[in-house]
VOBA-1610 file (N, C-alpha, C; in pm, whole numbers, padded with zeros to 5 digits, always signed):
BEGIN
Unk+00083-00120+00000Unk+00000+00000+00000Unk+00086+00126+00000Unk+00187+00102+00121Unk+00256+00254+00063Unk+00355+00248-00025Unk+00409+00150-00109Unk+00471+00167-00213Unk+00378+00229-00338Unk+00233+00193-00366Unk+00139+00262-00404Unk+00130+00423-00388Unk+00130+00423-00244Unk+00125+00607-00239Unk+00208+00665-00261Unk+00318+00595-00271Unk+00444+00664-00266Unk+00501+00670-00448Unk+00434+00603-00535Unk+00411+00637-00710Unk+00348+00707-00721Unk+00179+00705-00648Unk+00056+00737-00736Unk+00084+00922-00648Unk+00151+00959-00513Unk+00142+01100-00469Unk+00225+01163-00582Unk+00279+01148-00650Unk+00401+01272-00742Unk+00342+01291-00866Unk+00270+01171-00894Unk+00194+01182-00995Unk+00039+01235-00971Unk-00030+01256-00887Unk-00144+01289-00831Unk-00118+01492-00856Unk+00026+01487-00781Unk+00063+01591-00726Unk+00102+01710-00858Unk+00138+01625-00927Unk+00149+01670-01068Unk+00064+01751-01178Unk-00031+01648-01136Unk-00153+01643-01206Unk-00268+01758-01157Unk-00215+01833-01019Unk-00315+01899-00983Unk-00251+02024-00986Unk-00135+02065-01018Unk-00082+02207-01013Unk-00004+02193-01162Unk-00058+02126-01247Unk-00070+02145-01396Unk-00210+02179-01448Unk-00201+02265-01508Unk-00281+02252-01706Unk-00316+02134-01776Unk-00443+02133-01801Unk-00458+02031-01906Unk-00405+02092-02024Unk-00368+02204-02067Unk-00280+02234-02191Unk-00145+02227-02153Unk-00116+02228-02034Unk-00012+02238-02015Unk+00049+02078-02032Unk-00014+01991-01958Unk-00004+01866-01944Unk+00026+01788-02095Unk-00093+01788-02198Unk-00131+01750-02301Unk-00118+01829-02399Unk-00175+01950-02394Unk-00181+02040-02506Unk-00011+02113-02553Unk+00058+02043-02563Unk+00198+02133-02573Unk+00235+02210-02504Unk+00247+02291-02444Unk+00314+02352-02333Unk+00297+02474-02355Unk+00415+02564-02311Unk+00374+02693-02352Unk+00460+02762-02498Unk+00526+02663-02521Unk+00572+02661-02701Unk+00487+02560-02800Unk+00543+02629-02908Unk+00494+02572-03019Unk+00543+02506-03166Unk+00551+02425-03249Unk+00611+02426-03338Unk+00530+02479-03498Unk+00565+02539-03562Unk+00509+02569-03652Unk+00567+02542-03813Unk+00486+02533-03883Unk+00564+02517-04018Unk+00520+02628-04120Unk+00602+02674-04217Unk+00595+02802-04263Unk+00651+02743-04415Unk+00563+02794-04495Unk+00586+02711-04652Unk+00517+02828-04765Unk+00585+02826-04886Unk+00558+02892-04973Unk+00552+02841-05084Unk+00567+02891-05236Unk+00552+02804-05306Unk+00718+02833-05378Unk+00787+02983-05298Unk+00918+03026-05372Unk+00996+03002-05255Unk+01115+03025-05252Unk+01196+03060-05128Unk+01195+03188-05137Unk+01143+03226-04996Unk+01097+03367-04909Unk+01215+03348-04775Unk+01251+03456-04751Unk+01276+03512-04608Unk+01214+03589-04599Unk+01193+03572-04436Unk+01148+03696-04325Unk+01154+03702-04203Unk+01080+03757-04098Unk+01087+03713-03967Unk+00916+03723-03921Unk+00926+03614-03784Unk+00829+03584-03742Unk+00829+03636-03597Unk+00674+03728-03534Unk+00700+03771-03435Unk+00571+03842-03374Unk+00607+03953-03224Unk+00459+03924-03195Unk+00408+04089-03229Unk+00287+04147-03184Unk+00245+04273-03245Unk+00296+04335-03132Unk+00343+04429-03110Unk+00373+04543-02939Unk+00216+04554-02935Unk+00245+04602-02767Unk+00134+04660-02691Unk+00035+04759-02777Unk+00148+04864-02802Unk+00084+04959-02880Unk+00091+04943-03059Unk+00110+04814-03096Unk+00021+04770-03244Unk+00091+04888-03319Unk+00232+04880-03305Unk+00331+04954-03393Unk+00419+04922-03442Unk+00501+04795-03366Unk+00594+04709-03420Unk+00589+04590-03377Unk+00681+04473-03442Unk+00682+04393-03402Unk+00821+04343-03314Unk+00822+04231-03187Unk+00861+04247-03137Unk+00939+04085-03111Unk+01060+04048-03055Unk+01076+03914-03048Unk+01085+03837-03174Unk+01138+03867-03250Unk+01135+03854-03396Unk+01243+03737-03408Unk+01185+03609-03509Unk+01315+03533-03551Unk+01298+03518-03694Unk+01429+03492-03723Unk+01413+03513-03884Unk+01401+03336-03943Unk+01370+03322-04068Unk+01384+03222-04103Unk+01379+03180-04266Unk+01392+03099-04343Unk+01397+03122-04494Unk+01319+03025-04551Unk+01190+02986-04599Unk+01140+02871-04583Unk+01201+02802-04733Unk+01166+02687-04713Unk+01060+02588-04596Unk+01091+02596-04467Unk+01055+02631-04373Unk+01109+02639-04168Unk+01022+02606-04157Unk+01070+02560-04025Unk+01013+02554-03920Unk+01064+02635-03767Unk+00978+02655-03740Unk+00987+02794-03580Unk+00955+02734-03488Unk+01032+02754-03354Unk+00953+02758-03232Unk+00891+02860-03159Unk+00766+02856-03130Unk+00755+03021-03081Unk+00691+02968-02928Unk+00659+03081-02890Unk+00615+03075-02750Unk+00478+03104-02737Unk+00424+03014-02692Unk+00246+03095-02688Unk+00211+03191-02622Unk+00138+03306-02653Unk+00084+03430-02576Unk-00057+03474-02638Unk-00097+03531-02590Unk-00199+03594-02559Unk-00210+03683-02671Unk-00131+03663-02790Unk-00110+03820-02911Unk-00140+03685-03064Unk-00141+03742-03148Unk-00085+03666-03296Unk+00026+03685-03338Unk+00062+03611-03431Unk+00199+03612-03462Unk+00190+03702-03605Unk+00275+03758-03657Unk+00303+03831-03758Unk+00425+03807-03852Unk+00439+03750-03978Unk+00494+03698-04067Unk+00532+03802-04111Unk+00622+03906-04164Unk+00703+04008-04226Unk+00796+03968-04321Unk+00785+03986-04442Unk+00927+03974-04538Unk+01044+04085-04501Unk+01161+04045-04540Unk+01290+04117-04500Unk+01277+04196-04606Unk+01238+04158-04726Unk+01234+04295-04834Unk+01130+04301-04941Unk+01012+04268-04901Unk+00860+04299-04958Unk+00860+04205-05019Unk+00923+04104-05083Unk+00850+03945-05135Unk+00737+03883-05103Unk+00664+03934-05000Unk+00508+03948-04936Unk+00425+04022-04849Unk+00326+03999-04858Unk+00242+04101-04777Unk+00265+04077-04677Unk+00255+04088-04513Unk+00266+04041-04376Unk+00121+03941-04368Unk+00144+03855-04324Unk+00049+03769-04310Unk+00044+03727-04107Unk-00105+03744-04096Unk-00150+03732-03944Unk-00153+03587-03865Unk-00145+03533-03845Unk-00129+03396-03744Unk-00199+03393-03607Unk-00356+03455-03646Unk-00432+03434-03492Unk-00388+03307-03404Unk-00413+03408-03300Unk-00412+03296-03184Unk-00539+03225-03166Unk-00585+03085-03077Unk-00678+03031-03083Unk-00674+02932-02927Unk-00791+02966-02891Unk-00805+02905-02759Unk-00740+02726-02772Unk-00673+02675-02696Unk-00620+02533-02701Unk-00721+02434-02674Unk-00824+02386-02734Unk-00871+02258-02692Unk-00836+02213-02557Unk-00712+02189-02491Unk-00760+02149-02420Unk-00758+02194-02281Unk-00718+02345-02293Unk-00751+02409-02205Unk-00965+02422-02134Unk-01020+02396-02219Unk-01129+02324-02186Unk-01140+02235-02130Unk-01025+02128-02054Unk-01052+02023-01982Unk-01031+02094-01865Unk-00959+02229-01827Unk-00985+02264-01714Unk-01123+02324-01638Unk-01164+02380-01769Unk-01331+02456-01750Unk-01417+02319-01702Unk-01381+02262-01777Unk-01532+02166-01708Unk-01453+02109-01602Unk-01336+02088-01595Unk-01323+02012-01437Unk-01307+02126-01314Unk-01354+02250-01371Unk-01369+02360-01221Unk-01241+02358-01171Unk-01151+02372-01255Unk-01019+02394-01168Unk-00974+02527-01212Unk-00975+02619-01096Unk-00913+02728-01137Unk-00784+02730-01083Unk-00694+02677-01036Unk-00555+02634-01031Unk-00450+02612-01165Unk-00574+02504-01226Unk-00534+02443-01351Unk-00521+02566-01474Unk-00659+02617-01498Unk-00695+02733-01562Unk-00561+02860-01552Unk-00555+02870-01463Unk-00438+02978-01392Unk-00300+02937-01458Unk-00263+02812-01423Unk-00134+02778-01508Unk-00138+02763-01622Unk-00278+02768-01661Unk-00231+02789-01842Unk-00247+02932-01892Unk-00252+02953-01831Unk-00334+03094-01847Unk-00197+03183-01854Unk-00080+03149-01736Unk+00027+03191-01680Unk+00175+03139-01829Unk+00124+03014-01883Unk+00227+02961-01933Unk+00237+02942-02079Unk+00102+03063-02109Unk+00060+03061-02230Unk-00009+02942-02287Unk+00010+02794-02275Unk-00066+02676-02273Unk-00157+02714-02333Unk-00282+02796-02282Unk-00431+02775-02310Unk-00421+02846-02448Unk-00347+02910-02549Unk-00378+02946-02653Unk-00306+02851-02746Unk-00316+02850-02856Unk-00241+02796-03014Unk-00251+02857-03137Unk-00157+02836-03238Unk-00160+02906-03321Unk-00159+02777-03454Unk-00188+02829-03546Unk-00200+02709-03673Unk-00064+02665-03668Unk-00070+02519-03709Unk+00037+02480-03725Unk+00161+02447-03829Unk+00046+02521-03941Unk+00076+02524-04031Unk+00067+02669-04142Unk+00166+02717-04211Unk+00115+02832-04207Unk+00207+02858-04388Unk+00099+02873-04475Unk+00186+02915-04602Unk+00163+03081-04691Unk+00255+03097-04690Unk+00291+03250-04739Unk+00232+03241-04870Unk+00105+03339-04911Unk+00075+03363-05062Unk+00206+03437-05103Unk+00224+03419-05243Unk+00336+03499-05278Unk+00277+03577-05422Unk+00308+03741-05450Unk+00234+03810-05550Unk+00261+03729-05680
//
């Protein structure tokens, strides 16, 4: 019996000061894929507060792939020298940050909330090109 409690507490313990996005839903990064039909550079990044620049910017040359961090903003696709329009990358509530809503955990809710978790962004993402 207490070799039992002594597996099932760390894992219990785990389980209750986590996210179900956090847990399951990827974490608070992301992987994304970024595809065109030419080879494009640009950088990928988030909008500022005040929706003037962009901020946290990584560059990349596709075909890439990015890791970004989930937040609470969209992501913003920019060419390095006008080879495209900027293209938007809403954010989107995580599936399974809904397993915290219905299980009434606002603990759970809170750490995703905190770790970015509860949002996502497509995972896939291709640049029209003019």
């Amino acid at each position: 019996m207490i070799k039992k409690l002594i597996i099932a507490l760390p894992l219990v313990s785990a389980m209750m000061f986590s996210g179900c996005a956090t847990l399951f839903g990827g974490g608070g990064k992301q992987t994304i894929s970024i595809k065109s039909d030419k080879a494009l550079s640009g950088t990928i990044g988030y909008l500022s507060d005040d929706n003037k620049t962009i901020i946290n910017k990584q560059a990349f040359s596709t075909p890439a792939t990015v890791t970004v961090i989930r937040e609470n903003k969209d992501l913003i696709i920019e060419s390095n020298n006008g080879e495209f329009k900027p293209v938007t990358v809403k954010k989107q509530t995580n599936p399974w940050f809904w397993g915290d809503v219905i299980a009434t955990s606002l603990l759970s809710t809170t750490v995703d909330a905190i770790t970015g978790a509860m949002w996502k962004y497509d995972e896939n993402v291709t640049i029209p090109t003019k």
